[in-house]
C-alpha positions in Angstrom: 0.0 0.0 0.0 0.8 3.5 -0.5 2.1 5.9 2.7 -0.6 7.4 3.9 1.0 10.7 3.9 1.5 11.0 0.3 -0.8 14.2 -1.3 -1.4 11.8 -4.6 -1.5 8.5 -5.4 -0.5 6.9 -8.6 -3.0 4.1 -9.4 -0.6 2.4 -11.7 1.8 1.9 -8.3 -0.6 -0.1 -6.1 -0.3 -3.7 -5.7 -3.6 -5.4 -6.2 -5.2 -5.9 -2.4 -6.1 -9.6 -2.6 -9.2 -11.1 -0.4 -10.5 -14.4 0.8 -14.2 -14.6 -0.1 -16.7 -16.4 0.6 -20.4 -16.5 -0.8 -23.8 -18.0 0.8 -27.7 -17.3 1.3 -28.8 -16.5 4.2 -31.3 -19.1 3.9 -32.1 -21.9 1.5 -35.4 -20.3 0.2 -36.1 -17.6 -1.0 -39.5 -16.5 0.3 -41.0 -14.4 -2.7 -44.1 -13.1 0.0 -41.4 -11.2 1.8 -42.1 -12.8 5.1 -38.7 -14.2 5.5 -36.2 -12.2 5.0 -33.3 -12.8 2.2 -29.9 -12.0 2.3 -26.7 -12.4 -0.1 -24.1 -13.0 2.7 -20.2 -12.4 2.1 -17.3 -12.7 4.4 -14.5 -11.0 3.1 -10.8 -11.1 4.8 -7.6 -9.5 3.5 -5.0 -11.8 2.5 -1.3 -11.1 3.0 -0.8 -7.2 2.0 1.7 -5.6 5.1 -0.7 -1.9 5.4 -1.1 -2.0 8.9 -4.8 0.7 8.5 -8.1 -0.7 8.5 -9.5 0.5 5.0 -13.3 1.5 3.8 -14.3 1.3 0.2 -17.9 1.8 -0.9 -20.3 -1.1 -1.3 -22.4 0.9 -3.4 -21.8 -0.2 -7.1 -19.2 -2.7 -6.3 -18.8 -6.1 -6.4 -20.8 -6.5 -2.9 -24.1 -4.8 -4.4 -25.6 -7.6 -6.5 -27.4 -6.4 -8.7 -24.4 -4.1 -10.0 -22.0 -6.6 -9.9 -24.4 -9.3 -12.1 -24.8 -6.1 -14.8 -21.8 -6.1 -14.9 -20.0 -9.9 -14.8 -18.1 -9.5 -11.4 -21.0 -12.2 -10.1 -22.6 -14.5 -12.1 -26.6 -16.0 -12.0 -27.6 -19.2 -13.2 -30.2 -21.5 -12.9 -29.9 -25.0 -11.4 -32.1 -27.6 -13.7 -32.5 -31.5 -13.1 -33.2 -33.7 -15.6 -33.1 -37.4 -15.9 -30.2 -37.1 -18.7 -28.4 -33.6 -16.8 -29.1 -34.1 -13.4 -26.5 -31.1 -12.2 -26.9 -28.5 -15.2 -26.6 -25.3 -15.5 -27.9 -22.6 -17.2 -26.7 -19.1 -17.5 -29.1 -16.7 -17.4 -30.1 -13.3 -19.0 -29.3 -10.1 -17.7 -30.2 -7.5 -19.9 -33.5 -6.7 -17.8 -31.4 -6.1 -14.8 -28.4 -4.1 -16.3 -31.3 -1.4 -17.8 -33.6 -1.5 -14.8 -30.7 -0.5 -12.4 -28.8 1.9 -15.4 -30.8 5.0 -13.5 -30.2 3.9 -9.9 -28.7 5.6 -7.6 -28.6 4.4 -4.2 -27.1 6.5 -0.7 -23.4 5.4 -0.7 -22.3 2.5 2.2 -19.1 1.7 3.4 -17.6 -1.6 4.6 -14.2 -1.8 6.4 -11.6 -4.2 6.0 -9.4 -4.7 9.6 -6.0 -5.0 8.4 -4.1 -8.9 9.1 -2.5 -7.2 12.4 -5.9 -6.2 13.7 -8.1 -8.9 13.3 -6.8 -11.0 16.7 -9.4 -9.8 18.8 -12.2 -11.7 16.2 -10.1 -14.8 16.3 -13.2 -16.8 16.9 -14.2 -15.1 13.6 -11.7 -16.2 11.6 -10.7 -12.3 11.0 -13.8 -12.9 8.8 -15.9 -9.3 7.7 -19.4 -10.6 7.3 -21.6 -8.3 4.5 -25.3 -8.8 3.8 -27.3 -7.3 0.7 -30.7 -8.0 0.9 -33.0 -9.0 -1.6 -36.5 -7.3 -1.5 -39.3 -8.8 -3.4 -40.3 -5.9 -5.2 -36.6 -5.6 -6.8 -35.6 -5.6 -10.3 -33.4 -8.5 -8.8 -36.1 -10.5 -7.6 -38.2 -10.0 -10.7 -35.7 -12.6 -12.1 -36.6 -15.0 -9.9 -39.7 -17.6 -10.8 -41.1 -19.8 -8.3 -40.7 -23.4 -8.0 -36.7 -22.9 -9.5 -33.3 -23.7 -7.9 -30.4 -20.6 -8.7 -27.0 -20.4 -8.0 -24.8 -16.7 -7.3 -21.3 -17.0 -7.2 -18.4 -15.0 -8.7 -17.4 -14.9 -12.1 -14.1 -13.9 -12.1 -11.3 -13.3 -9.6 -10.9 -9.2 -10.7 -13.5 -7.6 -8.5 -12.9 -4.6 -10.2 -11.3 -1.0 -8.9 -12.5 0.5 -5.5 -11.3 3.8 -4.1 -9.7 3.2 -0.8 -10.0 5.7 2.8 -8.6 5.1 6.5 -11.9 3.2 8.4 -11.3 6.9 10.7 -12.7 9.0 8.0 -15.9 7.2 7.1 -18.5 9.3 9.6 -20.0 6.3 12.4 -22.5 8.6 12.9 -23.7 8.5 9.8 -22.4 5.2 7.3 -24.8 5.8 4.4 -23.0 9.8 3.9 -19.8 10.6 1.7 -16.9 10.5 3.8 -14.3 13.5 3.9 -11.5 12.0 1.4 -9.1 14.9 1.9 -5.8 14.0 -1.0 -3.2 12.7 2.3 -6.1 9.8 3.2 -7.7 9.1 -0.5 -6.5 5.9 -2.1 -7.0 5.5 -5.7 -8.0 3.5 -7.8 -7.6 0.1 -6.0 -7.6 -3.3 -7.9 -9.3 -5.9 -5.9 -8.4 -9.4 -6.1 -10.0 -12.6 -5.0 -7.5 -15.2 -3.9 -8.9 -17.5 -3.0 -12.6 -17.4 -3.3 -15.4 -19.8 -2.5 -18.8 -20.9 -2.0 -22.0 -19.8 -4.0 -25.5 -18.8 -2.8 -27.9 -21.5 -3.6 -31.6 -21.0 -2.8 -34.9 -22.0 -4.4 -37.6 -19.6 -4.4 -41.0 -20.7 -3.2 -44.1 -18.4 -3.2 -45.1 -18.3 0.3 -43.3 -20.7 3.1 -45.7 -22.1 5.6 -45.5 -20.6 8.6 -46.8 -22.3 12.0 -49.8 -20.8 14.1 -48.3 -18.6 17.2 -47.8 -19.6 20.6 -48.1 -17.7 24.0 -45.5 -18.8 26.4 -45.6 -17.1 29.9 -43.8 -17.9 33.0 -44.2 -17.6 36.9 -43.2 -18.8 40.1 -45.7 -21.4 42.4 -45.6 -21.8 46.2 -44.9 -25.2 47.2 -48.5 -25.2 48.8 -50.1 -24.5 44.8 -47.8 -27.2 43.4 -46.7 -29.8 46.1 -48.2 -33.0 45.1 -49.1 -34.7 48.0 -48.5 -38.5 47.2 -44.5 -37.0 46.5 -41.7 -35.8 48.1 -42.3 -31.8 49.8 -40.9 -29.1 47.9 -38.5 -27.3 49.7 -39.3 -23.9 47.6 -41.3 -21.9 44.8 -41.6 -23.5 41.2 -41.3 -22.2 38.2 -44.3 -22.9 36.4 -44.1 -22.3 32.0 -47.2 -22.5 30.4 -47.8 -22.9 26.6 -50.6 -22.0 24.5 -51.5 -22.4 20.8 -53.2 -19.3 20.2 -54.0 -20.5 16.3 -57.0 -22.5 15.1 -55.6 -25.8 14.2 -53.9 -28.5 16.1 -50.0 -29.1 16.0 -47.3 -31.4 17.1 -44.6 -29.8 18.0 -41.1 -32.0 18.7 -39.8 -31.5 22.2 -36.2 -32.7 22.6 -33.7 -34.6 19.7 -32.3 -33.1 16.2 -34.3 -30.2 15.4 -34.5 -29.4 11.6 -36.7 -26.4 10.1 -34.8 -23.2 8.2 -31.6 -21.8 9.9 -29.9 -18.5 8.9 -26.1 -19.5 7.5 -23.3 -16.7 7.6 -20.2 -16.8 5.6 -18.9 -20.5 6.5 -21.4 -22.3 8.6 -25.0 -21.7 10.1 -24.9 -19.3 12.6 -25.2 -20.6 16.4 -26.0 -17.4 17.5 -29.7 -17.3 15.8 -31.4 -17.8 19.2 -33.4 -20.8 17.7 -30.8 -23.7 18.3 -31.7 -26.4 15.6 -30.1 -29.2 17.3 -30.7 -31.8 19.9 -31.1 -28.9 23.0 -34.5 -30.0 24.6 -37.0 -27.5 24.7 -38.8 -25.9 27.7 -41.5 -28.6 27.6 -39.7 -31.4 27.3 -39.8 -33.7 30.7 -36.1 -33.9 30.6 -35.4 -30.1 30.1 -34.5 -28.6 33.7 -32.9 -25.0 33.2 -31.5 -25.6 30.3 -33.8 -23.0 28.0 -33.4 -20.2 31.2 -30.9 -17.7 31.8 -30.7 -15.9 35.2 -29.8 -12.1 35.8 -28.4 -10.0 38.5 -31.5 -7.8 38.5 -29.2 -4.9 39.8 -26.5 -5.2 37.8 -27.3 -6.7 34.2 -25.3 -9.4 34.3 -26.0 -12.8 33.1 -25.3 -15.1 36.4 -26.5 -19.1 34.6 -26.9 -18.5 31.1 -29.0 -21.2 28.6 -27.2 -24.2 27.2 -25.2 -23.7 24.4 -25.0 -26.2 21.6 -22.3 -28.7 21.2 -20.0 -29.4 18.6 -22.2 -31.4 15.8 -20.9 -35.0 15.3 -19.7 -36.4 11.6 -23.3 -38.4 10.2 -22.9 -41.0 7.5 -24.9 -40.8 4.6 -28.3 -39.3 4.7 -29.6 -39.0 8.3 -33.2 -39.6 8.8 -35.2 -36.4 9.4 -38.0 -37.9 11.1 -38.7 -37.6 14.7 -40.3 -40.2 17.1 -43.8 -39.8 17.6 -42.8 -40.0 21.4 -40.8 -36.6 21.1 -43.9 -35.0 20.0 -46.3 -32.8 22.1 -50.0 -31.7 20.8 -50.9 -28.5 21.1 -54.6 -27.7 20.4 -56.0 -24.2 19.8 -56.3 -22.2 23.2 -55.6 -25.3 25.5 -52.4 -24.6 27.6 -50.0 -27.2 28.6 -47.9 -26.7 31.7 -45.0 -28.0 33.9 -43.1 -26.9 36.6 -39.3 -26.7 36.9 -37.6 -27.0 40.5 -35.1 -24.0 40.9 -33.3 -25.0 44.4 -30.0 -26.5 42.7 -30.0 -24.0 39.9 -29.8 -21.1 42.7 -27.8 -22.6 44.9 -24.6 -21.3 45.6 -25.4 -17.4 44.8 -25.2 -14.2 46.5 -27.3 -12.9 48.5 -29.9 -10.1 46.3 -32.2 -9.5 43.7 -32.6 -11.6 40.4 -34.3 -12.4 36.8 -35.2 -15.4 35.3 -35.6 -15.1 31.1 -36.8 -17.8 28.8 -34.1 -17.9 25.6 -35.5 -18.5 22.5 -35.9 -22.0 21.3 -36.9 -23.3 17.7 -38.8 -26.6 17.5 -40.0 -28.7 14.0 -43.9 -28.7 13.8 -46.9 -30.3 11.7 -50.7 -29.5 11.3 -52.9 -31.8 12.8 -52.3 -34.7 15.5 -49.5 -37.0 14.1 -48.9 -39.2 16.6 -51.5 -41.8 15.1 -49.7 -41.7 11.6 -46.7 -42.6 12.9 -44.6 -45.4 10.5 -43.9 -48.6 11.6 -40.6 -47.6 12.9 -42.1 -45.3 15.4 -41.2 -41.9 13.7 -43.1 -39.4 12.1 -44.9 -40.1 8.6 -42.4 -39.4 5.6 -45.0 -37.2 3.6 -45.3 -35.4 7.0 -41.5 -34.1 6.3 -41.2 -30.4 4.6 -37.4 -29.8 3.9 -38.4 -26.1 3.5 -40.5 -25.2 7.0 -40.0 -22.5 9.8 -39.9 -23.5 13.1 -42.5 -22.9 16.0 -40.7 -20.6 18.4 -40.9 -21.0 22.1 -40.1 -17.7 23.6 -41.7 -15.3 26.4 -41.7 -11.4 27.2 -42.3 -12.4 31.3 -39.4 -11.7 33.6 -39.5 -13.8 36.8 -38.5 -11.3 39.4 -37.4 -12.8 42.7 -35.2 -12.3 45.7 -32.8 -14.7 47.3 -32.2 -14.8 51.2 -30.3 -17.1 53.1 -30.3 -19.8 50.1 -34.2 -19.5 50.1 -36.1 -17.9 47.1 -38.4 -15.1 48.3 -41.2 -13.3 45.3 -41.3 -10.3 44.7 
């Protein structure tokens, strides 16, 4: 890279800036109702150049905003077709449309920034990685491409991502990303090739006209005396319960899976799906499940903030051979019918013990769980699992999640409600 002190920079004296990429969808479908939102996700990292800034360069009619950078061969559309004599082809498809609906166009300027090799420790777990997302509205010249029903594949054409015009990541405003940034002669750099070395991945997605979406539930949350909840033909309870209570608030019966591999639509990031989502598709039991404890709860210092026992996290997934079966028992199945609630109650005297003295929160994390209309329990195969033609590869999950806070007080070990 150039000194950054210099008044002028020749373009012809720049090394190309070379880049890791990496392309995916956000999610497998694209949901042409607008109801799920659709993004083209990069992660970007800068290969082995020594400039020690961070760097900004407009995303705005670059190789990062899609629709420019199909116009204009940096990326490349096709469609994926299977046939019984070309069951992998592809087809290239037509672009004129797009290159003279977005000829007109112009969109506020956006900046991404680039942490340079030496700076990138701190997001180790990261991989250094600089995650970008341009979403895909339905009523896009983009979209209008798109026909339901078909399979399509983004991915770069070529490895020359074109020329960019570089700044310091200090001059791009942070109170303001979409405005022009003050590119005074010592911080402007010109004219930058960009180079993709190596690059990866593609965003593969069919689009389907409306995904199915399950009926809502009501989850709420509060603690019982041991006289409301002691049963008397067991052991006393020492203390208060917390009681979760679930209610299909839709018209139609489901069954909903409680505990094992959980599979419905996940959001993926640059190189794997995100475990952050707050839905957890794997084997986490849910807050239902008999053999779920606190597992789905996270406590808070009510004073402070501060996460005390936060929720499970999920494991590392194991290596599978072959196609594993996507069908759930029928006994990891609960029915929920329209405005009848199903309860349990969760003993909190070993999940407290141990902690300070004061005041504290309990919060329900989000959970994800597979779902179908109706009560399929009876139509199980005779393996014990779900129906086959009860399996949608494409399905949202039913989301378990509450607004209640639990607010209680601990003294002497002893759980007092406020």
């Amino acid at each position: 890279m150039a000194d950054s002190t210099s008044t002028h920079i020749d373009s012809n004296t720049l090394e190309p800036l070379r880049v890791q990429t990496q392309l995916k969808s956000r999610y497998i479908v694209f949901d042409a109702s607008g109801r799920l939102p659709f993004d083209i996700v990069f992660g970007l990292r800068r290969r082995s150049d020594s400039d020690t800034r961070n760097i900004s360069f407009q995303t705005t009619k670059s190789f990062l905003d899609v629709p420019y950078a199909l116009a204009n061969g940096i990326l490349s559309l096709h469609e994926l077709r299977t046939s019984a004599t070309s069951p992998k082809e592809r087809v290239e498809l037509d672009l004129s449309c797009l290159r003279e609906a977005i000829a007109d166009d112009e969109p506020a300027l956006k900046y991404i920034t680039l942490p340079s090799k030496s700076n990138r420790t701190a997001i180790r777990g990261q991989m250094g990685v600089t995650e970008y997302r341009y979403r895909v509205d339905p009523g896009s010249p983009l979209a209008s491409i798109f026909e339901s029903g078909k399979k399509y594949s983004i991915g770069l054409a070529r490895r020359s991502l074109g020329t960019h015009s570089w700044i310091e990541s200090g001059q791009v405003p942070s109170s303001s990303p979409s405005s022009t940034p003050s590119m005074t002669p010592e911080r402007a750099i010109e004219h930058c090739s960009l180079v993709s070395n190596p690059h990866g991945g593609f965003a593969v997605f069919t689009v389907v006209r409306n995904l199915i979406w399950p009926p809502t539930v009501e989850t709420r949350m509060r603690l019982l005396s041991p006289q409301i909840c002691g049963d008397p033909n067991s052991n006393p309870i020492d203390g208060p319960l917390l009681q979760v209570t679930v209610t299909n608030t839709g018209s139609e019966i489901i069954s909903m899976q409680t505990r094992g591999q959980q599979r419905f639509l996940s959001p993926w990031g640059p190189f794997q799906p995100e475990s952050d989502d707050g839905l957890n598709a794997g084997r986490r039991p849910c807050i239902l499940d008999p053999s779920s404890t606190t597992a789905n709860l996270q406590l808070v210092d009510a004073t402070t903030g501060s996460i005390i026992r936060d929720s499970a996290k999920p494991g590392v997934c194991g290596l599978t051979s072959g196609r594993p079966d996507p069908r759930p028992h029928v006994d990891q199945l609960v029915i929920l019918r329209p405005d009848v609630a199903i309860s349990r109650e969760i003993e909190l005297d070993r999940w407290v013990r141990g902690l300070d003295k004061g005041k504290y929160l309990i919060r329900l994390t989000p959970k994800g769980c597979w779902w179908h209309f109706g009560d399929v329990k009876s139509e199980s195969d005779h393996d014990g699992k779900v129906s086959k033609r009860c399996i949608i590869a494409k399905q949202t999950p039913v989301v378990l999640e509450s607004d209640d806070e639990v607010k209680f007080e601990l003294i002497d070990g002893r759980i007092v409600e406020q």
